[in-house]
N, C-alpha and C positions, 0 to 999 in steps of 0.2 A: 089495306092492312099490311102491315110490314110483318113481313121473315126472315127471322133468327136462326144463323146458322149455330147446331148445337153442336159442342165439343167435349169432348170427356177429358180430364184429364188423365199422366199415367197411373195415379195415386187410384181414382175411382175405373180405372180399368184392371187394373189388380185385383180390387176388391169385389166389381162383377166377375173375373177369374176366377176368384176363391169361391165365392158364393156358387157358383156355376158344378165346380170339381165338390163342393161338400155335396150337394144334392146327390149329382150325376155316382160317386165313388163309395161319397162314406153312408151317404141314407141309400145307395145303390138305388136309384131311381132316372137313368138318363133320359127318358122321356117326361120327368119334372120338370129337369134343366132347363131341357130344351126349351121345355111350354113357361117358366120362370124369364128365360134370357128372351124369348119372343116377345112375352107381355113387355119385360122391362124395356126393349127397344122404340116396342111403340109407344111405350108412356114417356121415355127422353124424347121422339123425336116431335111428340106433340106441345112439348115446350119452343116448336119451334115457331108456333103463333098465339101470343098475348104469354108470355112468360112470366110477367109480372102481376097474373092474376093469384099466382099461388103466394101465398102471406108468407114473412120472412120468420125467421125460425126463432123462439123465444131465446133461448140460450145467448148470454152475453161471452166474447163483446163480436161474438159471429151476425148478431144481430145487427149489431152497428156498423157492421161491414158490409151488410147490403146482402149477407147468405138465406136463401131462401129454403123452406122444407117442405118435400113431397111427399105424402105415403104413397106407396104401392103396395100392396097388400100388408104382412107383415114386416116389409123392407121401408124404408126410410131414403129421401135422395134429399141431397142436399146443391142449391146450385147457385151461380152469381151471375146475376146478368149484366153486359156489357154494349148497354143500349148506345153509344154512338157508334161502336162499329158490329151493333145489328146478332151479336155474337150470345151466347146462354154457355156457359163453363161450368160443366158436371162436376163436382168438388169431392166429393164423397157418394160413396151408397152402402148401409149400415145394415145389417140386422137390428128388427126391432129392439130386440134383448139385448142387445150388449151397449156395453159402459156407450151412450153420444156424446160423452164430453170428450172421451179418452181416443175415438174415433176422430172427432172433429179437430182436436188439440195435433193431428198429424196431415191433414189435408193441409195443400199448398195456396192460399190465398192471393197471390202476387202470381198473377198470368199476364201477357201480353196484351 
């Protein structure tokens, strides 16, 4: 079985940041955060074998682009896989509730 190393982009590192400081500051909850940012690491890092079992995300034209979507709990991950060189590129990670198109219309689709 082949393993995929996973990479976050800056765009979906910012927005686990955010999501991370809204919990921990404004719902004042930093032991949320924590147990929030723990599950999410372990749900990216287990895309790091068979990636391509999670279905690509309906929304055009992300779909045609190969963007794939995860839920994790109420959060949403969106990623692209980069099967010749073995690689998974975290694109996004959303609140369920807010606008996906308006979130995805700013992720960076053109990685390395």
């Amino acid at each position: 079985m082949e393993h995929y190393e996973v990479k976050i982009t800056p765009y979906a590192l910012r927005q686990m940041q955010e999501i991370t400081r809204y919990i921990s500051a404004t719902l004042q909850s930093p032991t949320n955060a924590k147990t929030w940012l723990g599950r999410m690491k372990k749900e990216l890092a287990a895309l790091s074998s068979m990636p391509e079992r999670i279905p690509l995300t309906d929304e055009e034209p992300w779909h045609s682009e190969g963007i794939h979507k995860m839920v994790v709990k109420n959060h949403l991950v969106y990623f692209w896989v980069d099967a010749p060189h073995l690689r998974v590129w975290i694109t996004a990670v959303v609140y369920g509730r807010q606008s996906q198109r308006e979130q995805l219309e700013q992720m960076d689709t053109k990685l390395d």
